[in-house]
MARZA-777593 format. One record per residue (C-alpha): residue number from 1; residue in one letter; y, z, x. Coordinates in nm, 2 decimals. Layout:
# residues N
{k NUM r a north Y up Z east X}
...
This chain:
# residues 371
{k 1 r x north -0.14 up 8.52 east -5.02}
{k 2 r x north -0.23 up 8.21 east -5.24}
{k 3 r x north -0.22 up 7.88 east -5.08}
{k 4 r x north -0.27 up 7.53 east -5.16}
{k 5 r x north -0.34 up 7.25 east -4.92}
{k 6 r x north -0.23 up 6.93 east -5.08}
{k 7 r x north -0.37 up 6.63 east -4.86}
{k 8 r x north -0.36 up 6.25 east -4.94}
{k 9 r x north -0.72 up 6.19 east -4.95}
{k 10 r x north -1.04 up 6.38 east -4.77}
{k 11 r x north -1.17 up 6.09 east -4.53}
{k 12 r x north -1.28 up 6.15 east -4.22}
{k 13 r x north -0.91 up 6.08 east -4.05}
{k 14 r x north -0.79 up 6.27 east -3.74}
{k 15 r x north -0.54 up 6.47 east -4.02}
{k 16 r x north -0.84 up 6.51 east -4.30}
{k 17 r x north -1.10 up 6.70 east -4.05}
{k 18 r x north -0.86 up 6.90 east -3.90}
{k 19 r x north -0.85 up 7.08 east -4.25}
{k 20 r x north -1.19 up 7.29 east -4.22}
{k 21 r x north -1.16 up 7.45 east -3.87}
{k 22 r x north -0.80 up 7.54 east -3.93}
{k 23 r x north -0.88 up 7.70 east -4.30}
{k 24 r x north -1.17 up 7.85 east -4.10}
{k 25 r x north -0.98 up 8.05 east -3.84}
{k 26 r x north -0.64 up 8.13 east -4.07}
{k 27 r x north -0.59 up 8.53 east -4.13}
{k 28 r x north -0.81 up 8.65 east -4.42}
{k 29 r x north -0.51 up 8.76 east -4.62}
{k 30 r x north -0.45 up 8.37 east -4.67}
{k 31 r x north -0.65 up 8.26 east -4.92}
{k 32 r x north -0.65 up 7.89 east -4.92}
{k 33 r x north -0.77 up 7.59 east -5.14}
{k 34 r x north -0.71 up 7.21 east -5.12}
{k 35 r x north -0.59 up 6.94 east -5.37}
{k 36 r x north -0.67 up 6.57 east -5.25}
{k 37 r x north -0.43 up 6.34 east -5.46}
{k 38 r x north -0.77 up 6.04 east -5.40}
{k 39 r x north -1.03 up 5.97 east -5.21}
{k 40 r x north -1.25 up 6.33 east -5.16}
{k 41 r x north -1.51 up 6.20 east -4.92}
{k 42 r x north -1.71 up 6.38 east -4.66}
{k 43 r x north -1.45 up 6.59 east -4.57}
{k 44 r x north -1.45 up 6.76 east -4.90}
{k 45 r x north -1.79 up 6.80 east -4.90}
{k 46 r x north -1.77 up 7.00 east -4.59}
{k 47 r x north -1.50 up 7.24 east -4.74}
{k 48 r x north -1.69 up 7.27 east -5.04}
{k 49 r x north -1.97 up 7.36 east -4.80}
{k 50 r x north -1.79 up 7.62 east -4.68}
{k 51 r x north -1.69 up 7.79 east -4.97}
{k 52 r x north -1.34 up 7.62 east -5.06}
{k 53 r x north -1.23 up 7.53 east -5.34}
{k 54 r x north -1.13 up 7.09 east -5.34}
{k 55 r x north -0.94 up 6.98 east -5.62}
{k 56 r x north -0.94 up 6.61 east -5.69}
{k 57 r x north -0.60 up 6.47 east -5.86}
{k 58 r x north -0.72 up 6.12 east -5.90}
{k 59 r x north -0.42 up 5.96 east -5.84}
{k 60 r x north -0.43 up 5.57 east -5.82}
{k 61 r x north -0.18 up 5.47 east -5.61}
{k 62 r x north 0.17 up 5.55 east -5.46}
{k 63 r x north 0.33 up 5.46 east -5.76}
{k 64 r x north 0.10 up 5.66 east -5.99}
{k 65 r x north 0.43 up 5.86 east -6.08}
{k 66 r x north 0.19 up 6.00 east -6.40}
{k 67 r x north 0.03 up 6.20 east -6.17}
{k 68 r x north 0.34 up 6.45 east -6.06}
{k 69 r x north 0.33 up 6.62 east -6.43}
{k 70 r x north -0.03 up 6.73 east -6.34}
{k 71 r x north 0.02 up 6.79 east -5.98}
{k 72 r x north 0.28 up 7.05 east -6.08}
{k 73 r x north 0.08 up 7.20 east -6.34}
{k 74 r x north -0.20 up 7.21 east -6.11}
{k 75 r x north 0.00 up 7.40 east -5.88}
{k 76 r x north 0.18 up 7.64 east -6.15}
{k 77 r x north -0.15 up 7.70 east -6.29}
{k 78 r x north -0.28 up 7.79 east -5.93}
{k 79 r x north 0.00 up 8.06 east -5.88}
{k 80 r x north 0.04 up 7.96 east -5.53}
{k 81 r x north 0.25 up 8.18 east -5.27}
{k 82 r x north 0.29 up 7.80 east -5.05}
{k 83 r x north 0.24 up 7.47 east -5.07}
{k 84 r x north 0.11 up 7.31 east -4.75}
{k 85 r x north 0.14 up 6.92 east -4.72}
{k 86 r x north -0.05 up 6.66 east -4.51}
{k 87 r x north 0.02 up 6.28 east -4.48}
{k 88 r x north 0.31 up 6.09 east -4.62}
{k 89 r x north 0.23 up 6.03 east -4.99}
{k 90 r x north 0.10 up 6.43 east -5.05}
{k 91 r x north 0.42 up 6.51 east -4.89}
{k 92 r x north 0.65 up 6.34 east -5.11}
{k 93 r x north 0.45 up 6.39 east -5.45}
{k 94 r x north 0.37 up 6.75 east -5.32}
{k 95 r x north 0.70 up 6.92 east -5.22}
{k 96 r x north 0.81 up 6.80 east -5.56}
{k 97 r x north 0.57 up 6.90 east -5.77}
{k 98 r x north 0.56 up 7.28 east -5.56}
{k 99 r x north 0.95 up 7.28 east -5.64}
{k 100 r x north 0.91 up 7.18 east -5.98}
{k 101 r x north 0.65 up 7.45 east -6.02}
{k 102 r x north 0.90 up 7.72 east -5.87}
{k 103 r x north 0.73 up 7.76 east -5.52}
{k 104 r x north 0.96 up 7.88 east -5.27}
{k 105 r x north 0.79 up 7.80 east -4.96}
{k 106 r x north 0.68 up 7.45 east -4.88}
{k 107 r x north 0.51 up 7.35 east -4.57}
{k 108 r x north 0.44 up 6.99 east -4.47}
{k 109 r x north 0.22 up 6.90 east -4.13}
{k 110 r x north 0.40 up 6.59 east -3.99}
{k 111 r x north 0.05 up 6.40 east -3.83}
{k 112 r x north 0.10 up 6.04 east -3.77}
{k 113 r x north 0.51 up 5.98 east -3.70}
{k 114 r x north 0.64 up 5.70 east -3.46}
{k 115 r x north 1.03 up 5.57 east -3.46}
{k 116 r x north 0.92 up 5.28 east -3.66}
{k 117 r x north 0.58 up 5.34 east -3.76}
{k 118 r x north 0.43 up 5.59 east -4.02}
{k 119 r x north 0.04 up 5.64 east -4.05}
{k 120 r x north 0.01 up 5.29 east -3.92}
{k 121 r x north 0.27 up 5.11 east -4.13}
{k 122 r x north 0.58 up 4.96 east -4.06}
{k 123 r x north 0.88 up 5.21 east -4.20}
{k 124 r x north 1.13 up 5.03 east -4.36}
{k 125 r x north 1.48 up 5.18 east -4.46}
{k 126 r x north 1.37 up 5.27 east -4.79}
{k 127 r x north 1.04 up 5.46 east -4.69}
{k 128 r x north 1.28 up 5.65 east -4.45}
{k 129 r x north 1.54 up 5.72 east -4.71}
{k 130 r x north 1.29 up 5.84 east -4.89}
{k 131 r x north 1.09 up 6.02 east -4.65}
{k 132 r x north 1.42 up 6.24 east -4.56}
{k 133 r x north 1.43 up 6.35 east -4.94}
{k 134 r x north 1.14 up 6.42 east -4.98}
{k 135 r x north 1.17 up 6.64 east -4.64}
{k 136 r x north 1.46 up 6.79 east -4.81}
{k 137 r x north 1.27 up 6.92 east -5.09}
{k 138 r x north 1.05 up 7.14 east -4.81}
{k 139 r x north 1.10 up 7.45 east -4.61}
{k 140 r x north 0.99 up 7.39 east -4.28}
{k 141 r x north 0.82 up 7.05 east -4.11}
{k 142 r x north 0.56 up 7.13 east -3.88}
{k 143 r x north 0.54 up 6.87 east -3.60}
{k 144 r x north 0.19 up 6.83 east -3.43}
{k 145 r x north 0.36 up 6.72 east -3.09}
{k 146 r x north 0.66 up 6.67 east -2.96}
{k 147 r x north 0.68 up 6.32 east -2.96}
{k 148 r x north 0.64 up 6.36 east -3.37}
{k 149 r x north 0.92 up 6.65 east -3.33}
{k 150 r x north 1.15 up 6.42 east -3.13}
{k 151 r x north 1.12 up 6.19 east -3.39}
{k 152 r x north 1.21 up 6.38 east -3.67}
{k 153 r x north 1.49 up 6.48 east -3.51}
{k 154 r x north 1.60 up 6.14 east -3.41}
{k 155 r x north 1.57 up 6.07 east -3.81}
{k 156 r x north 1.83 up 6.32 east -3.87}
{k 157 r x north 1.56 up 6.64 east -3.97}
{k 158 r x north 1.75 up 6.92 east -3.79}
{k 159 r x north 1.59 up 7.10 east -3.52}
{k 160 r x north 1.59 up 7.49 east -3.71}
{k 161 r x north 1.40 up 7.30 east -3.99}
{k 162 r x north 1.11 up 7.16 east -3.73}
{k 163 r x north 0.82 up 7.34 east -3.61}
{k 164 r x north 0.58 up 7.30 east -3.36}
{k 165 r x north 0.22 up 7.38 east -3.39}
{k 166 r x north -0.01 up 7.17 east -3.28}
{k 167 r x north -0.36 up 7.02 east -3.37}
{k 168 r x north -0.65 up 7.23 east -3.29}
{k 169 r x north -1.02 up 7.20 east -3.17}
{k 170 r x north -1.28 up 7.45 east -3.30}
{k 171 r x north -1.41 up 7.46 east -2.93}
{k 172 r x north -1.71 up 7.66 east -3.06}
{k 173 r x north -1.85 up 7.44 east -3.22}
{k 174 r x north -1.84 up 7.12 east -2.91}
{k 175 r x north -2.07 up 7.34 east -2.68}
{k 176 r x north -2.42 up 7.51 east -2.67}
{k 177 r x north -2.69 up 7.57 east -2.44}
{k 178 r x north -2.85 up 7.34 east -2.24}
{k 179 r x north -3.20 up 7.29 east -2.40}
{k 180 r x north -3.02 up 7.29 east -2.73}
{k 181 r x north -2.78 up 7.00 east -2.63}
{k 182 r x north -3.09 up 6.81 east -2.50}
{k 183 r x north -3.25 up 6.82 east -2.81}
{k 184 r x north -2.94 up 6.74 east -3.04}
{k 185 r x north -2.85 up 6.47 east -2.79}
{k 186 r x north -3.24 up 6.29 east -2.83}
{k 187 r x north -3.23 up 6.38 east -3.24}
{k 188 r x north -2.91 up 6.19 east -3.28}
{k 189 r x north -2.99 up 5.94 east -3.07}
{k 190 r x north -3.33 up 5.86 east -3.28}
{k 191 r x north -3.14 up 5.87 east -3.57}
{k 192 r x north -2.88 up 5.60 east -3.48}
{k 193 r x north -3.11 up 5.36 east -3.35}
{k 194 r x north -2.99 up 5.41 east -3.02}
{k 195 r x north -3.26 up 5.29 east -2.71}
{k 196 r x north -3.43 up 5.57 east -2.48}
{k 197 r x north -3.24 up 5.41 east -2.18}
{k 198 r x north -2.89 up 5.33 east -2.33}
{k 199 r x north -2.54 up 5.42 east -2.21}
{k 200 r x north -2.33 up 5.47 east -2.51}
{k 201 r x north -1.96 up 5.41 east -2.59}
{k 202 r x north -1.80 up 5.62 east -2.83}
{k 203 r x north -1.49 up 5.58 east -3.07}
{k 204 r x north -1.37 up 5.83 east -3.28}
{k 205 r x north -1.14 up 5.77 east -3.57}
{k 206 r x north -1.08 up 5.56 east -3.93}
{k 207 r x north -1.14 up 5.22 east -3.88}
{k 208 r x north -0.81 up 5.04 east -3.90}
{k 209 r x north -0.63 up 4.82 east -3.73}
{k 210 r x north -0.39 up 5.05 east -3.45}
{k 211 r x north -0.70 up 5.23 east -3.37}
{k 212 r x north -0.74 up 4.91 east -3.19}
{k 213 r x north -1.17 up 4.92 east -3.16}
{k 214 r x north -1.18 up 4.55 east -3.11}
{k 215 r x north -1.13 up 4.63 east -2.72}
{k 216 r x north -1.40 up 4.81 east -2.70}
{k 217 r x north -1.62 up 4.53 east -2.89}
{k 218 r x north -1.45 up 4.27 east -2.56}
{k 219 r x north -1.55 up 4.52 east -2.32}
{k 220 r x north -1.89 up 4.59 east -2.46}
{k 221 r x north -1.94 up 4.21 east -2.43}
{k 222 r x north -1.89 up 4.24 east -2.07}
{k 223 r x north -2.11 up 4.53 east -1.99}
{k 224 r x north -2.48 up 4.50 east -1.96}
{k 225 r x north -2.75 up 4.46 east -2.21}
{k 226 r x north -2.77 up 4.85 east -2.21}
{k 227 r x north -2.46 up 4.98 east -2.31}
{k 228 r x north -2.41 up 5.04 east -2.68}
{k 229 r x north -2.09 up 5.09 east -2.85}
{k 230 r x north -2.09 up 5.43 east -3.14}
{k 231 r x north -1.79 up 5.40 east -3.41}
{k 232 r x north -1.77 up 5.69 east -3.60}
{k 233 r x north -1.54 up 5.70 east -3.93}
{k 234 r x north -1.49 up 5.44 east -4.17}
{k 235 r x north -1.20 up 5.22 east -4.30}
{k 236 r x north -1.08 up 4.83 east -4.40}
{k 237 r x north -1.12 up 4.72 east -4.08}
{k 238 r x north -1.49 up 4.79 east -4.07}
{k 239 r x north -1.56 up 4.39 east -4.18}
{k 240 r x north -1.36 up 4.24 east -3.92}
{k 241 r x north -1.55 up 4.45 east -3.64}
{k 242 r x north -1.87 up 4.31 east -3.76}
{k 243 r x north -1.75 up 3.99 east -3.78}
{k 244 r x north -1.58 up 4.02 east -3.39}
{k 245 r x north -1.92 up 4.20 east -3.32}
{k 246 r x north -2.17 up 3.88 east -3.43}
{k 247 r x north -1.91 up 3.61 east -3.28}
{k 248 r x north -1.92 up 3.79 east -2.98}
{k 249 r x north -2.31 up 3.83 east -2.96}
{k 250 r x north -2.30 up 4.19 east -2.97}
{k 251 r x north -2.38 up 4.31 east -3.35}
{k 252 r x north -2.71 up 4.44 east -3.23}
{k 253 r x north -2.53 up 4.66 east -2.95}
{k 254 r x north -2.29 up 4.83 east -3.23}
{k 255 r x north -2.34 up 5.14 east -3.44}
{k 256 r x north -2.13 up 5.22 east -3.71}
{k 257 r x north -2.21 up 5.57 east -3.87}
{k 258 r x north -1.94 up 5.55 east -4.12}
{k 259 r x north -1.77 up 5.88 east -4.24}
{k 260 r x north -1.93 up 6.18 east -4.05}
{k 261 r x north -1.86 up 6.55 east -4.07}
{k 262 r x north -2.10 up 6.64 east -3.78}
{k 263 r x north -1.88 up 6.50 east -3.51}
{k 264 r x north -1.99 up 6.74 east -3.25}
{k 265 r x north -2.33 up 6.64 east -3.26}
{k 266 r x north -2.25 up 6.30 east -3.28}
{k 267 r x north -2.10 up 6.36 east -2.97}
{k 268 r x north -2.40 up 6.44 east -2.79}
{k 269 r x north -2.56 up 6.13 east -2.84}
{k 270 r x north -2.22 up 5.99 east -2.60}
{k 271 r x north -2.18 up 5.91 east -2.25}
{k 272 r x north -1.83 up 5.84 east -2.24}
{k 273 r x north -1.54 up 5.85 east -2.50}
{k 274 r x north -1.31 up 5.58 east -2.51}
{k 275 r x north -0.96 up 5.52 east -2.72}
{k 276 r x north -0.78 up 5.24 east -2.70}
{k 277 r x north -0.49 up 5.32 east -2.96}
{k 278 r x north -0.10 up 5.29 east -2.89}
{k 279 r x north 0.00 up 5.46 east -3.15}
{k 280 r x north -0.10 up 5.82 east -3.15}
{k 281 r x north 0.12 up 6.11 east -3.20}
{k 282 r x north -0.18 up 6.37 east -3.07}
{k 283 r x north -0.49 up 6.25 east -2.99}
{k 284 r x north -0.75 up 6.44 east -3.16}
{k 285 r x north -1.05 up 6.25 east -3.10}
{k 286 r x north -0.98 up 6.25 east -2.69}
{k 287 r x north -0.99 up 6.62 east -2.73}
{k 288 r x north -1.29 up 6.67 east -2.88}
{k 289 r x north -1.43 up 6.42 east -2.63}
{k 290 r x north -1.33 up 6.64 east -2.38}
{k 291 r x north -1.44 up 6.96 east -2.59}
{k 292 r x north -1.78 up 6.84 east -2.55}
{k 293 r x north -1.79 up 6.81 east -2.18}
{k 294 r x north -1.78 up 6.40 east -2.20}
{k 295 r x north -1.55 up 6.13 east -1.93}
{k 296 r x north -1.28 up 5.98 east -2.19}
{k 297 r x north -1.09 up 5.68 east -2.10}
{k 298 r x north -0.80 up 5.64 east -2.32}
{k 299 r x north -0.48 up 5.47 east -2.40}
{k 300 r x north -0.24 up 5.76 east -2.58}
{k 301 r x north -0.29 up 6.12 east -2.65}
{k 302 r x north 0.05 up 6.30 east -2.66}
{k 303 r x north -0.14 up 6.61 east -2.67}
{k 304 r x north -0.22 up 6.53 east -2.31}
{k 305 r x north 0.10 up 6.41 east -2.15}
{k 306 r x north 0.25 up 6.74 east -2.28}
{k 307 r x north 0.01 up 6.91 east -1.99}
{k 308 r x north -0.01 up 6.95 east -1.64}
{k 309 r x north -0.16 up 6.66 east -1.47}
{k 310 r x north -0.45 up 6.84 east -1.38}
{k 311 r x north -0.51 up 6.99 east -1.73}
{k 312 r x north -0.78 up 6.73 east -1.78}
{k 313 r x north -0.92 up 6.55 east -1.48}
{k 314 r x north -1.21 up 6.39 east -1.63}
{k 315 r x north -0.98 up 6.17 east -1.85}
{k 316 r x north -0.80 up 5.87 east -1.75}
{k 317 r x north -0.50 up 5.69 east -1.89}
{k 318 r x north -0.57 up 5.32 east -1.85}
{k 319 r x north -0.39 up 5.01 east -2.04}
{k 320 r x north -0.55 up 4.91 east -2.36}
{k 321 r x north -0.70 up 4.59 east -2.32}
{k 322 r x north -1.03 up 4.48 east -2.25}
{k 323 r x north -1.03 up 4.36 east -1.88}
{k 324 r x north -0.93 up 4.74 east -1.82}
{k 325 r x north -1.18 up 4.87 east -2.05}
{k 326 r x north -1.45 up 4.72 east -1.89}
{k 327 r x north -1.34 up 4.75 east -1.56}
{k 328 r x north -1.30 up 5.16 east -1.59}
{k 329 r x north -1.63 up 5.16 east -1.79}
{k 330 r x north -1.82 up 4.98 east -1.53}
{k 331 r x north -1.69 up 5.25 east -1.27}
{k 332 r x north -1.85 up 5.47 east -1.51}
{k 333 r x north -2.15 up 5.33 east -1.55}
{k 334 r x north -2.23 up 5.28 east -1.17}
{k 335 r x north -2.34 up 5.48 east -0.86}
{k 336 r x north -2.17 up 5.83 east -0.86}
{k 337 r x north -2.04 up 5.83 east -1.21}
{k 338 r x north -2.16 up 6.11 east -1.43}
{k 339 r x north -2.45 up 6.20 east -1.56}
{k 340 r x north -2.57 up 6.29 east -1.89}
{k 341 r x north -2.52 up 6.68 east -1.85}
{k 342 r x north -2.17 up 6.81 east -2.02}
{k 343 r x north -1.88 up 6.81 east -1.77}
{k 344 r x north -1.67 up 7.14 east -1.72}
{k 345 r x north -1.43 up 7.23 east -2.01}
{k 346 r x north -1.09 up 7.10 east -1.90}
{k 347 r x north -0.78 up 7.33 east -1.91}
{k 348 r x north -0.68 up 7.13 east -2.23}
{k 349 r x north -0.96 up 7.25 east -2.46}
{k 350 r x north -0.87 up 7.59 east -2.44}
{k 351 r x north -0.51 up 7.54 east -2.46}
{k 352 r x north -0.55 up 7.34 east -2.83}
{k 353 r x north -0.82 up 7.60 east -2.94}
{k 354 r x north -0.76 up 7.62 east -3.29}
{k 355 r x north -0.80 up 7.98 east -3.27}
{k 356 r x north -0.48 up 7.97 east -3.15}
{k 357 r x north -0.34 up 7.72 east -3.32}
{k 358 r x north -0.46 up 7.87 east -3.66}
{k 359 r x north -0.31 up 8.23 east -3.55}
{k 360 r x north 0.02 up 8.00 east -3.54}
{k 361 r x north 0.04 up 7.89 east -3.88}
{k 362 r x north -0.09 up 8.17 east -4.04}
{k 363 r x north 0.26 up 8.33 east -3.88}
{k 364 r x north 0.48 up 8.07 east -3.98}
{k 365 r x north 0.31 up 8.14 east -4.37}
{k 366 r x north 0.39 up 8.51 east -4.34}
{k 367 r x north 0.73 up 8.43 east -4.23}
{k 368 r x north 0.83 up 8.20 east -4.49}
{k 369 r x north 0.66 up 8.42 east -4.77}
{k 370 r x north 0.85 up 8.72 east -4.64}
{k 371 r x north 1.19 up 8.49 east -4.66}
């Protein structure tokens, strides 16, 4: 089985990297590749690293319609047995071009779906109307929680054309011995600058503005001349956080390591994850947080609230301002919080393993190629 990924762009978004561990773990028979309509950034160059093929469109913009004549020709050329969609504008340019080039079974992942929100921007009632058409155009939607499947629903996608499969985490690859985490932990460290002596604060995620990172800029200002504050991913927010940063009098206290596709070592260098988004519809980075044995304190994670309370008791749901930011990072920080050492795997890690996960969707491909 042929298929083709078609993704808005290849940055290092919570969408974008789950692309290389799922195509990692699908069944063999599924031969994949991926088409990024813009944008192939370190993502791509960790697929390519693998082996897979990355096609780059170049599409302009949203209104680039120019580019549909050669997305479909891409696809006819690449006699595809499905098209699989990720992220709003692939999804409308993709399902069309796979229908105009005769492909029968079209997949799109919805990621980043709230009532009135889509990937961060407001929806008005033309983006919905057409949204829905474009969802026509498809076979099945896959919705990564149920909070994105209860929307679509409340949109008017019917329930027997919504499926749900969830993110994944490549568990693997967040864990190793010991005196190997010791010594990633102190290389990574080195690398970003980071003090001997320092307790660091993590962020995971592009830099825009519902990721809300300026909280954790407040809180770092109240925290003492120690703690140090690790963004990884990149976006157009990045100049406002180092202008907050500097006005605030902690620019020399913040890292920003910009796109990254070695997020579990990054990890390492950590002692606590933090997320302060509303608006998420799974919560990727809190999972690998927890993959890798680390206290998170967040703000949403869907992926979470769908799980027994005691699924993960290292992380903590707190309101996402800075007074309770610092507060639960202070707790952390003082006597009887924990240590540098990894904490148990949570219940939640293994229930999102994208083993799993991947075993899921390479199903739902063999069931819509069979139809």
């Amino acid at each position: 089985m042929r298929v083709l990924h078609i993704v808005t762009g290849l940055s290092s978004g919570g969408a974008e990297r789950q692309l290389p561990p799922l195509l990692r773990h699908l069944p063999a028979h599924q031969h994949c590749e991926v088409l990024a309509l813009t944008n192939p950034g370190a993502v791509a160059d960790a697929l390519r690293a693998e082996g897979v093929t990355v096609h780059h469109l170049g599409m302009r913009g949203n209104r680039d319609v120019g580019a549909l004549p050669r997305l479909a020709g891409r696809v006819r050329a690449g006699r595809y047995d499905l098209v699989h969609t990720h992220l709003f504008r692939a999804g409308l340019y993709g399902r069309l071009a796979a229908r105009l080039a005769g492909v029968r079974a079209v997949v799109a992942t919805e990621h980043s779906l709230h009532a009135g929100v889509i990937e961060g921007r407001p929806v008005t009632r033309g983006v919905k109307a057409l949204y829905l058409a474009a969802e026509r155009l498809g076979t099945t939607t896959v919705a990564v929680s149920r909070q994105v499947a209860r929307t679509l629903n409340a949109w008017g996608v019917p329930p027997d054309r919504v499926e749900l499969i969830p993110n994944g985490i490549d568990t693997a690859r967040f864990r190793r011995p010991p005196a190997d985490q010791a010594a990633t932990r102190a290389r990574v460290r080195a690398e970003l600058g980071l003090p001997p002596d320092s307790w660091v604060i993590g962020g995971i995620g592009r830099l825009v503005p519902g990721k809300r990172f300026h909280v954790l800029l407040e809180a770092l200002a109240g925290l003492d001349g120690t703690a140090r504050l690790v963004l990884v991913g990149e976006g157009p927010e990045r100049p406002a956080l180092e202008r907050r940063s500097a006005a605030l009098g902690v620019r020399d206290r913040l890292v920003l390591t910009g796109e990254r596709d070695d997020v579990p070592d990054l990890l390492t260098a950590l002692d606590v994850l933090a997320a302060p988004s509303t608006e998420e519809t799974f919560g990727l980075g809190v999972l690998e947080g927890l993959a890798a044995g680390l206290p998170v304190r967040h703000s949403a994670c869907p992926a979470l609230d769908e799980l027994p309370p005691g699924a993960a008791p290292q992380a903590r749901r707190i309101p996402s301002g800075a007074a309770a930011y610092t507060a639960a990072l202070r707790e952390l920080r003082g006597p009887g919080g924990p240590g540098p050492d990894p904490l148990p795997r949570p219940a939640a890690v293994g229930h999102y393993d994208i083993v799993r996960v991947a075993a899921d969707l390479g199903a739902l491909y063999d069931r819509l190629a069979r139809a």
